[in-house]
mmCIF file of the N, C-alpha and C atoms, coordinates in Angstrom:
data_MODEL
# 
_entry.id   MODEL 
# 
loop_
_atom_site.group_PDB 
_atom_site.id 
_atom_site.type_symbol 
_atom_site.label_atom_id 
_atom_site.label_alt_id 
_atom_site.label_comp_id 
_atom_site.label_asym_id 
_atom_site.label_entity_id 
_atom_site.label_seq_id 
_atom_site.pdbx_PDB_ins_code 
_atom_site.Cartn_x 
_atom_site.Cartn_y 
_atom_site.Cartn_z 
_atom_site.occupancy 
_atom_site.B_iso_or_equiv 
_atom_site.pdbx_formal_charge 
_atom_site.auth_seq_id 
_atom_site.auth_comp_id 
_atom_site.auth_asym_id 
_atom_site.auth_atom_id 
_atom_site.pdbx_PDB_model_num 
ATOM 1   N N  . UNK A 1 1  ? -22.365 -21.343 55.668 1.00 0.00 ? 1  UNK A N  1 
ATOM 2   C CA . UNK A 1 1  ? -23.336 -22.279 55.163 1.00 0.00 ? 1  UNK A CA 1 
ATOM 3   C C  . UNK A 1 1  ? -24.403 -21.594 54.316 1.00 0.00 ? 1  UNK A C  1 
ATOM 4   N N  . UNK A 1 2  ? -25.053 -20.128 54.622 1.00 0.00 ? 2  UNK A N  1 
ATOM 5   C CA . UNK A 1 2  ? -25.872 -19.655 53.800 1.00 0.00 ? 2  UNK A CA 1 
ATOM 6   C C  . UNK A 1 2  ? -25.549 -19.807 52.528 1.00 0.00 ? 2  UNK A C  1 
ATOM 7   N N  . UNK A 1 3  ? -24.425 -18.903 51.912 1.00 0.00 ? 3  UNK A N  1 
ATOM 8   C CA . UNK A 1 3  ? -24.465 -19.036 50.564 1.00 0.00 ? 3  UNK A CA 1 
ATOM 9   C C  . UNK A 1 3  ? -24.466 -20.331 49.920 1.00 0.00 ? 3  UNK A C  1 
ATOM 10  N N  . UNK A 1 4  ? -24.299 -21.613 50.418 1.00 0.00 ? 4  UNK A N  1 
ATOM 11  C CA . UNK A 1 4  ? -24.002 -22.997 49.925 1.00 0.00 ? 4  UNK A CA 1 
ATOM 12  C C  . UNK A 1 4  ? -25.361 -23.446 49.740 1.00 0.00 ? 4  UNK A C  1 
ATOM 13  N N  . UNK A 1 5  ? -26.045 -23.110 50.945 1.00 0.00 ? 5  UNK A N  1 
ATOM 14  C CA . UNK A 1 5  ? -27.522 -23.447 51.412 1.00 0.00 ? 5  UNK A CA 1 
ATOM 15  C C  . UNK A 1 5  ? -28.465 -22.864 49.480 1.00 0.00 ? 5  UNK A C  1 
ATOM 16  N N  . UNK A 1 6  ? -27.782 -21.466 49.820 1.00 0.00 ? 6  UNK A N  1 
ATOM 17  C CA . UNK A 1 6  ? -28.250 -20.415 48.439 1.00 0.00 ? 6  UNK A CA 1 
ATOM 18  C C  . UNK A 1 6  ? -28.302 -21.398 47.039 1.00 0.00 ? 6  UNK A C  1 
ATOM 19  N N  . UNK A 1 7  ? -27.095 -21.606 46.856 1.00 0.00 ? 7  UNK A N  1 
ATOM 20  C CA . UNK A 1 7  ? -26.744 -21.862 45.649 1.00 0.00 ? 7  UNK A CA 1 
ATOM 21  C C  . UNK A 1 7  ? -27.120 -23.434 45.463 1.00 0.00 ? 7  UNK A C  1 
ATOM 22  N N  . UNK A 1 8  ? -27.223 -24.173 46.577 1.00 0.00 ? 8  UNK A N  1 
ATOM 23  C CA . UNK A 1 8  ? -27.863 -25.503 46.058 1.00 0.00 ? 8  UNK A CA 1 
ATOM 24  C C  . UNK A 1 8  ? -29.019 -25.461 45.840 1.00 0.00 ? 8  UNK A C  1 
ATOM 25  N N  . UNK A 1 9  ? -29.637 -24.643 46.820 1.00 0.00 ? 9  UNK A N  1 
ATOM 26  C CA . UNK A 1 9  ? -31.892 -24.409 46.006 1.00 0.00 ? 9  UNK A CA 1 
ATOM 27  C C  . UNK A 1 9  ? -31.831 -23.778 45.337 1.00 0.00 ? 9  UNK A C  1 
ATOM 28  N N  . UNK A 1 10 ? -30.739 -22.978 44.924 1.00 0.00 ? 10 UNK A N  1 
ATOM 29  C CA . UNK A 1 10 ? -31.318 -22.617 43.172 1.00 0.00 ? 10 UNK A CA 1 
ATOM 30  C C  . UNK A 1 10 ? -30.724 -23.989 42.314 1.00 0.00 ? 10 UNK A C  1 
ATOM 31  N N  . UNK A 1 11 ? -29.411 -24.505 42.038 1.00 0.00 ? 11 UNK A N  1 
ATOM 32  C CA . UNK A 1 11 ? -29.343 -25.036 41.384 1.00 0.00 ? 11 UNK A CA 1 
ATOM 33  C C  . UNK A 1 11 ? -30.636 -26.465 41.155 1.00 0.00 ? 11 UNK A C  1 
ATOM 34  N N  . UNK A 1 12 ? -31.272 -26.581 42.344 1.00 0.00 ? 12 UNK A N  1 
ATOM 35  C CA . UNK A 1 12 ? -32.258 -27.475 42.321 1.00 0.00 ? 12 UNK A CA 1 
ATOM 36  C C  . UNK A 1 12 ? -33.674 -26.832 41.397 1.00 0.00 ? 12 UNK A C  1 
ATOM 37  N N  . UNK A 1 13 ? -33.665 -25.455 41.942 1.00 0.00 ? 13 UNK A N  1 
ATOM 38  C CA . UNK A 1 13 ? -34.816 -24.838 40.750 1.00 0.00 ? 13 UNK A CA 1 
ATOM 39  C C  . UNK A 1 13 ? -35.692 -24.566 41.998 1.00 0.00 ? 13 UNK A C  1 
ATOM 40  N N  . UNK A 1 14 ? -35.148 -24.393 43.355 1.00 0.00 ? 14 UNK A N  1 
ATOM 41  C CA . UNK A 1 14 ? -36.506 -24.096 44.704 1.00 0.00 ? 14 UNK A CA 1 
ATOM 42  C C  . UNK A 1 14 ? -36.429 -23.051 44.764 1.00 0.00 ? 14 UNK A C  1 
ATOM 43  N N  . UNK A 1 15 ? -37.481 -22.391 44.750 1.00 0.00 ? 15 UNK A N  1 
ATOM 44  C CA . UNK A 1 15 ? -37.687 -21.195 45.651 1.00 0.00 ? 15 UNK A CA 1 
ATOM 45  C C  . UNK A 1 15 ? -37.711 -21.707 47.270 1.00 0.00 ? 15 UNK A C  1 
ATOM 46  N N  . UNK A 1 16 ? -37.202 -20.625 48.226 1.00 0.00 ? 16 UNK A N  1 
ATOM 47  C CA . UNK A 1 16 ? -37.571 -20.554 49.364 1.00 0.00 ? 16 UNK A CA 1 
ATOM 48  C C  . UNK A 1 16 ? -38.517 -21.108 49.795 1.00 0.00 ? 16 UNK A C  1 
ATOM 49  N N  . UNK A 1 17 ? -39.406 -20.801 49.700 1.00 0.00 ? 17 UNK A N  1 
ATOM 50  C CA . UNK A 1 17 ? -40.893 -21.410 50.251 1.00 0.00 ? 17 UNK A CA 1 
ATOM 51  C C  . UNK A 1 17 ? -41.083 -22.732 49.843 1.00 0.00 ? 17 UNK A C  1 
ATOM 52  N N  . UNK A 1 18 ? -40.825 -23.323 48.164 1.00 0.00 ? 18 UNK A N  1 
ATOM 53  C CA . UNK A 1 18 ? -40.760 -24.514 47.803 1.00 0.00 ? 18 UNK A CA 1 
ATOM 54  C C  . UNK A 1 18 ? -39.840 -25.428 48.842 1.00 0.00 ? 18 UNK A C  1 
ATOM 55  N N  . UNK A 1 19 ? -38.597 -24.865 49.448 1.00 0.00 ? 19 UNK A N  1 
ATOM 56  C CA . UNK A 1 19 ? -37.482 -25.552 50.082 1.00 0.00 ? 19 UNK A CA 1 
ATOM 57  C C  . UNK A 1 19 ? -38.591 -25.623 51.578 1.00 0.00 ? 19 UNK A C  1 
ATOM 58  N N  . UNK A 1 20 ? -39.011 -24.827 51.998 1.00 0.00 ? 20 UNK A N  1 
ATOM 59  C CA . UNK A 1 20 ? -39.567 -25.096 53.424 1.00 0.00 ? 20 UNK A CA 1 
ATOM 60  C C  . UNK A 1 20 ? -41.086 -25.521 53.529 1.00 0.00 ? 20 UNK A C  1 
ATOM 61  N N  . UNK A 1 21 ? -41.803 -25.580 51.951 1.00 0.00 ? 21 UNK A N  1 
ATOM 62  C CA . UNK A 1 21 ? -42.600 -26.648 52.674 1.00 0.00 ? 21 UNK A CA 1 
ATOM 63  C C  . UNK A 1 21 ? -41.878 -28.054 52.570 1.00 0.00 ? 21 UNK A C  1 
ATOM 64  N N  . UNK A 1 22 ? -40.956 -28.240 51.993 1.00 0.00 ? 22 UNK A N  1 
ATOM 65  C CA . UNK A 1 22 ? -40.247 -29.861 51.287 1.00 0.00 ? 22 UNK A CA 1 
ATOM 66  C C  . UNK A 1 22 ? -40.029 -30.122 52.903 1.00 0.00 ? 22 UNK A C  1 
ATOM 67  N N  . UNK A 1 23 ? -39.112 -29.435 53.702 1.00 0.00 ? 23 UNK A N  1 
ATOM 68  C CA . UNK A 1 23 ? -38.914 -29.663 55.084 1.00 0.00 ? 23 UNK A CA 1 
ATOM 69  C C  . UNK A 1 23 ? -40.004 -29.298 56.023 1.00 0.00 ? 23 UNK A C  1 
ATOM 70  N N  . UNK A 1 24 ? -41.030 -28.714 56.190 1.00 0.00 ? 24 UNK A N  1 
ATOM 71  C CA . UNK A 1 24 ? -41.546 -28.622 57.242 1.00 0.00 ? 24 UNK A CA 1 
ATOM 72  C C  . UNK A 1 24 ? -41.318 -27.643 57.971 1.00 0.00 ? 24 UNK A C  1 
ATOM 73  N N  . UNK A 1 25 ? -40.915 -26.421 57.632 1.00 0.00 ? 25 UNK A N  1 
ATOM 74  C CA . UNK A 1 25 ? -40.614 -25.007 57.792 1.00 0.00 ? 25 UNK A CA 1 
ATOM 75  C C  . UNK A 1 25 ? -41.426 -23.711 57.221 1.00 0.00 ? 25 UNK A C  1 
ATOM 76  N N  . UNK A 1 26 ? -40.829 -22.535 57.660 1.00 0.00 ? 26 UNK A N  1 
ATOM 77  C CA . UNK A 1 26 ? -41.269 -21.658 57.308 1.00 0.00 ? 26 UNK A CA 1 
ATOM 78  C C  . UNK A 1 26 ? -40.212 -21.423 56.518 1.00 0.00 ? 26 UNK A C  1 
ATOM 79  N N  . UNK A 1 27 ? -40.583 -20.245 55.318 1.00 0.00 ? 27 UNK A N  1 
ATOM 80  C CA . UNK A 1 27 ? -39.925 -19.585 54.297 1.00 0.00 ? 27 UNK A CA 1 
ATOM 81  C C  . UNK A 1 27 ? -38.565 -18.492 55.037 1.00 0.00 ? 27 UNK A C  1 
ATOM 82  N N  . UNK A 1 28 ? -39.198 -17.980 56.349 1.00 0.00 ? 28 UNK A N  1 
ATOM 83  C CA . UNK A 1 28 ? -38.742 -17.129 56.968 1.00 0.00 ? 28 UNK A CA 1 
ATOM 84  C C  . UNK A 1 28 ? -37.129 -17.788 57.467 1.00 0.00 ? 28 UNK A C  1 
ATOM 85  N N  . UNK A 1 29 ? -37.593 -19.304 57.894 1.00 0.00 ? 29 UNK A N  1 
ATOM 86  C CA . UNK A 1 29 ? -36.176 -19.533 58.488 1.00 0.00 ? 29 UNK A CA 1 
ATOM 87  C C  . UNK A 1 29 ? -35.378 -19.953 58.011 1.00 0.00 ? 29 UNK A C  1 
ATOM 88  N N  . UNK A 1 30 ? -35.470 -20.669 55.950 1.00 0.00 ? 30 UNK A N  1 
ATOM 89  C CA . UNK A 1 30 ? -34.738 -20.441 55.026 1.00 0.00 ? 30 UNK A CA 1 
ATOM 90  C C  . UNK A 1 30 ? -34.026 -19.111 54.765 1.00 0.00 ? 30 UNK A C  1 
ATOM 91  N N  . UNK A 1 31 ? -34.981 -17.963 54.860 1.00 0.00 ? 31 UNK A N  1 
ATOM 92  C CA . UNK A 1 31 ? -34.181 -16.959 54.527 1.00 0.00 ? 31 UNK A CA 1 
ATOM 93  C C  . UNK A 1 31 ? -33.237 -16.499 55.219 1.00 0.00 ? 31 UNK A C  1 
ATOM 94  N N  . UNK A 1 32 ? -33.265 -16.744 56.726 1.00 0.00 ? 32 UNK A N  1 
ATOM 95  C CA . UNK A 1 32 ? -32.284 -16.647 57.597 1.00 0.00 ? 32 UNK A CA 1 
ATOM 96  C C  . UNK A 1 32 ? -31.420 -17.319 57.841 1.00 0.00 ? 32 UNK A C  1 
ATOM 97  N N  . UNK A 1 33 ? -31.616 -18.746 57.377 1.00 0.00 ? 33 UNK A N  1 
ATOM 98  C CA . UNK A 1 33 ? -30.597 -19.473 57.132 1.00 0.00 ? 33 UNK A CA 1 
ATOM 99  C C  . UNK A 1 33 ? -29.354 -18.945 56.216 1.00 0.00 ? 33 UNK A C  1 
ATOM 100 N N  . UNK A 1 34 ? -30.076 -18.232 55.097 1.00 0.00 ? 34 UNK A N  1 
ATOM 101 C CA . UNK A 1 34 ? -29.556 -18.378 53.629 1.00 0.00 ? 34 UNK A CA 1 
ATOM 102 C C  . UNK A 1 34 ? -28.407 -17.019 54.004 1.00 0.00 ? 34 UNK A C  1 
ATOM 103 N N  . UNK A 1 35 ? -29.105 -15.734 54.813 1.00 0.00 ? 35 UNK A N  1 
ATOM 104 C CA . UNK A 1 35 ? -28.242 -14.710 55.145 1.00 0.00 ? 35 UNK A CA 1 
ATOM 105 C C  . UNK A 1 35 ? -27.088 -14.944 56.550 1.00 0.00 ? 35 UNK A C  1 
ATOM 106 N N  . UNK A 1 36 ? -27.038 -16.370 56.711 1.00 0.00 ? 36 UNK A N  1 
ATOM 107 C CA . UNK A 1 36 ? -26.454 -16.662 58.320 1.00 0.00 ? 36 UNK A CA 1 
ATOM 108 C C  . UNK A 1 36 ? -26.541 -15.785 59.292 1.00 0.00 ? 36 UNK A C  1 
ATOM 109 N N  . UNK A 1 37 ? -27.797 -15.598 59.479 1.00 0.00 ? 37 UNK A N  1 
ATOM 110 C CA . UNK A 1 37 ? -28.658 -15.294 60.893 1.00 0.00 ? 37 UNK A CA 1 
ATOM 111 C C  . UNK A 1 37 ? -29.052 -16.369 61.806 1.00 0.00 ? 37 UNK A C  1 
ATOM 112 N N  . UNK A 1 38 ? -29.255 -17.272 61.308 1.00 0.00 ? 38 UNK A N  1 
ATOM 113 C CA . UNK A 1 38 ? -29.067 -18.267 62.528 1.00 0.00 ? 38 UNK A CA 1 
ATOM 114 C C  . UNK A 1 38 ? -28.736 -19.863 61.655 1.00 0.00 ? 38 UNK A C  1 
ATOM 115 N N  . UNK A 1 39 ? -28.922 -20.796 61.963 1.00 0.00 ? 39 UNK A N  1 
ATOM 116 C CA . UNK A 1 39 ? -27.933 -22.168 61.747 1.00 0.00 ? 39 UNK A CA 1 
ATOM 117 C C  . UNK A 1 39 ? -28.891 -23.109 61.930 1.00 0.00 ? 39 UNK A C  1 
ATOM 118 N N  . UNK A 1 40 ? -29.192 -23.992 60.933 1.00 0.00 ? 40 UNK A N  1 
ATOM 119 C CA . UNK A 1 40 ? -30.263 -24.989 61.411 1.00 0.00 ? 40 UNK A CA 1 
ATOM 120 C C  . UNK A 1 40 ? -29.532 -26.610 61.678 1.00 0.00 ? 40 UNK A C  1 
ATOM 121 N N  . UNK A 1 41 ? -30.694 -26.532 62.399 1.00 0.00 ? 41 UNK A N  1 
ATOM 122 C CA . UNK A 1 41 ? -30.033 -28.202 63.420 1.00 0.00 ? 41 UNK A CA 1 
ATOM 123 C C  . UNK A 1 41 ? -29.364 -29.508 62.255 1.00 0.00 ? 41 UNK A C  1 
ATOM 124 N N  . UNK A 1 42 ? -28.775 -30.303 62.861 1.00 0.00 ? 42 UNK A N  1 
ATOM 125 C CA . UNK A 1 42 ? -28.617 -31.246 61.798 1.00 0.00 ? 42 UNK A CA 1 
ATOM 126 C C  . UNK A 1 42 ? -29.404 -32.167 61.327 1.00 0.00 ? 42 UNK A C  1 
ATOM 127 N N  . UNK A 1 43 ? -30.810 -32.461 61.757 1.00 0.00 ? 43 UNK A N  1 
ATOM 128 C CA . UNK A 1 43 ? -31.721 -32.876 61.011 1.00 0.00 ? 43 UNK A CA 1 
ATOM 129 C C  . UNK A 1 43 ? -32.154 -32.294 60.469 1.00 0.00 ? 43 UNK A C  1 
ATOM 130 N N  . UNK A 1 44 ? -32.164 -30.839 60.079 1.00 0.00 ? 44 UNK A N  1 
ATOM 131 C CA . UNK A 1 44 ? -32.866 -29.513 59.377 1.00 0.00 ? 44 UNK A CA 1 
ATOM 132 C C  . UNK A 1 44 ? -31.771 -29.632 58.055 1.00 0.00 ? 44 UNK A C  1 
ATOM 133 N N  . UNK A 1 45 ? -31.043 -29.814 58.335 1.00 0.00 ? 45 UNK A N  1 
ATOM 134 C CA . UNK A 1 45 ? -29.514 -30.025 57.626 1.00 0.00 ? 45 UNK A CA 1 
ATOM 135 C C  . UNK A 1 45 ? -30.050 -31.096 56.441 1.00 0.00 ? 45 UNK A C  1 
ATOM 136 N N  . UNK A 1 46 ? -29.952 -32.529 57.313 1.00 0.00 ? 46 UNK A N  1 
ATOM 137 C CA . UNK A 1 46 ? -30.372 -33.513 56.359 1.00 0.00 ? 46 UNK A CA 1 
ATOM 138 C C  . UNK A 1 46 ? -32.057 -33.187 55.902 1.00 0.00 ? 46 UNK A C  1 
ATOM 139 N N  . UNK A 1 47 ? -32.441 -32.833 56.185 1.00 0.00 ? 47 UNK A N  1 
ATOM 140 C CA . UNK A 1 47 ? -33.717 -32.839 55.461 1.00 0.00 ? 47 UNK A CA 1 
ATOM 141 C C  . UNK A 1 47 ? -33.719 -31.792 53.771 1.00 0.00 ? 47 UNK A C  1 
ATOM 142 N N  . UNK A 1 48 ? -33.210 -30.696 54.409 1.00 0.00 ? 48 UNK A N  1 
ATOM 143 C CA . UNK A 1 48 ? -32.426 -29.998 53.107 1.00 0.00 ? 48 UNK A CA 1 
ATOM 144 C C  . UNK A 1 48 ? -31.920 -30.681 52.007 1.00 0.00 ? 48 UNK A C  1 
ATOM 145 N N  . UNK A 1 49 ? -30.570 -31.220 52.732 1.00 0.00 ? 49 UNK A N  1 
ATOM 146 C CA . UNK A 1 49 ? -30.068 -32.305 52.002 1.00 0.00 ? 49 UNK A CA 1 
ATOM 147 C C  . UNK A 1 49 ? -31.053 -32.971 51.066 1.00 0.00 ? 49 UNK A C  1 
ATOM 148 N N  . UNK A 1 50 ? -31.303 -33.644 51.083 1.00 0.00 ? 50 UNK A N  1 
ATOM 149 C CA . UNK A 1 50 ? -32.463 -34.668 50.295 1.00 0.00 ? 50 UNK A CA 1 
ATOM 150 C C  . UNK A 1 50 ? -33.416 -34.015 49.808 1.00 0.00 ? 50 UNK A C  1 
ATOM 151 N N  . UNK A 1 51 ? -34.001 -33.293 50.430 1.00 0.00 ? 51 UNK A N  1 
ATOM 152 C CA . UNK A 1 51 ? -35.105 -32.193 49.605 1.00 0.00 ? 51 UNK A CA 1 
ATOM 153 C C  . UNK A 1 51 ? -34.420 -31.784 48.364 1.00 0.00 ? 51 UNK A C  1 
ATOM 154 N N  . UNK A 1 52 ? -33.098 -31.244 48.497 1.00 0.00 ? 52 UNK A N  1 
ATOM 155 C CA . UNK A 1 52 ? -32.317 -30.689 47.366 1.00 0.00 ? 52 UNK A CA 1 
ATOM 156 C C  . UNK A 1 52 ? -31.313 -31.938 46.278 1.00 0.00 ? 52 UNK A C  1 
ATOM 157 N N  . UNK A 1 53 ? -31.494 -33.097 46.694 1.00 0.00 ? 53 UNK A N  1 
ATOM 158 C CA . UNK A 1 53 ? -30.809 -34.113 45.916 1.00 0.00 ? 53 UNK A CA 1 
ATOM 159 C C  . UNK A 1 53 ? -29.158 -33.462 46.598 1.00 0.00 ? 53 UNK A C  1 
ATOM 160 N N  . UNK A 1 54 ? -28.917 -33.326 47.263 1.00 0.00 ? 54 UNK A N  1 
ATOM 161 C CA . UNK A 1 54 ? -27.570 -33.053 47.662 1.00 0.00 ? 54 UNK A CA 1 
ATOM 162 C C  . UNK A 1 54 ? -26.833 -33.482 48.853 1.00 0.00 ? 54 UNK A C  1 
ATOM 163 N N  . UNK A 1 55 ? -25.537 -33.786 48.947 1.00 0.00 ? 55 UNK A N  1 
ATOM 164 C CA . UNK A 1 55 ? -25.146 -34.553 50.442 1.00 0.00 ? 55 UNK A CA 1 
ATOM 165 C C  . UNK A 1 55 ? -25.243 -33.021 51.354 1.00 0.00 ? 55 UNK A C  1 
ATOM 166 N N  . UNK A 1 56 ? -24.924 -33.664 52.810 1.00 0.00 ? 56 UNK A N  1 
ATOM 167 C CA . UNK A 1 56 ? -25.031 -32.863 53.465 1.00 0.00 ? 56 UNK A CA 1 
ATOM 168 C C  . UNK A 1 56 ? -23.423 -31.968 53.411 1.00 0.00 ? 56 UNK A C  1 
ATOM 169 N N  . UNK A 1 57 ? -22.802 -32.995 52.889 1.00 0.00 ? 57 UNK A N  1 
ATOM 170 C CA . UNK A 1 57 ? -21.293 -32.009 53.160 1.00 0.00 ? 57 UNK A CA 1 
ATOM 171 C C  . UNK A 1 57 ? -21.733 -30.650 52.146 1.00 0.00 ? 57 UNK A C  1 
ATOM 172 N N  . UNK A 1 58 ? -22.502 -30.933 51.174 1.00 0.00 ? 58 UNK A N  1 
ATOM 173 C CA . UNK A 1 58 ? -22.745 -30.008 49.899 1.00 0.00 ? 58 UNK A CA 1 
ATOM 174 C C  . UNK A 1 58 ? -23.459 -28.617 50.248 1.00 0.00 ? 58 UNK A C  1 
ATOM 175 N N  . UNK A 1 59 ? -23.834 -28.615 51.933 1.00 0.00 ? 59 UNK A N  1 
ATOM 176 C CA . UNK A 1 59 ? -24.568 -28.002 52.303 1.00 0.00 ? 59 UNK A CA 1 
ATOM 177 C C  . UNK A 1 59 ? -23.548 -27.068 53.590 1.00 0.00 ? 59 UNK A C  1 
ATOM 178 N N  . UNK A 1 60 ? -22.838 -27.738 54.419 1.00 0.00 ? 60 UNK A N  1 
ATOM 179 C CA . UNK A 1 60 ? -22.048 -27.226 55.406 1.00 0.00 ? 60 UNK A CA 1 
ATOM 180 C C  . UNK A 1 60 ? -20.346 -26.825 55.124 1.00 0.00 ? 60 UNK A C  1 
# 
């Protein structure tokens, strides 16, 4: 999921930090998301989702 996670906030134009204030996060647990260090829940999922204009399959 990281690299998918990766490549949809750039194609959106987010930085990290832009992506986790959109959700209600820290920058930190994007980045760990992004290197699959850990896995965010599926409302963390959909919130992404939509933050990024993207389905969730586009993401997992």
């Amino acid at each position: 999921m990281g690299e998918k996670l990766k490549q949809a906030r750039q194609r959106a134009g987010m930085t990290q930090a832009q992506l986790a204030e959109a959700i209600g996060c820290k920058q930190k647990d994007v980045s760990r998301w992004e290197a699959g260090l850990i896995e965010p829940g599926v409302l963390t999922v959909k919130k992404m989702a939509q933050a990024l204009g993207c389905s969730m399959d586009d993401l997992v």
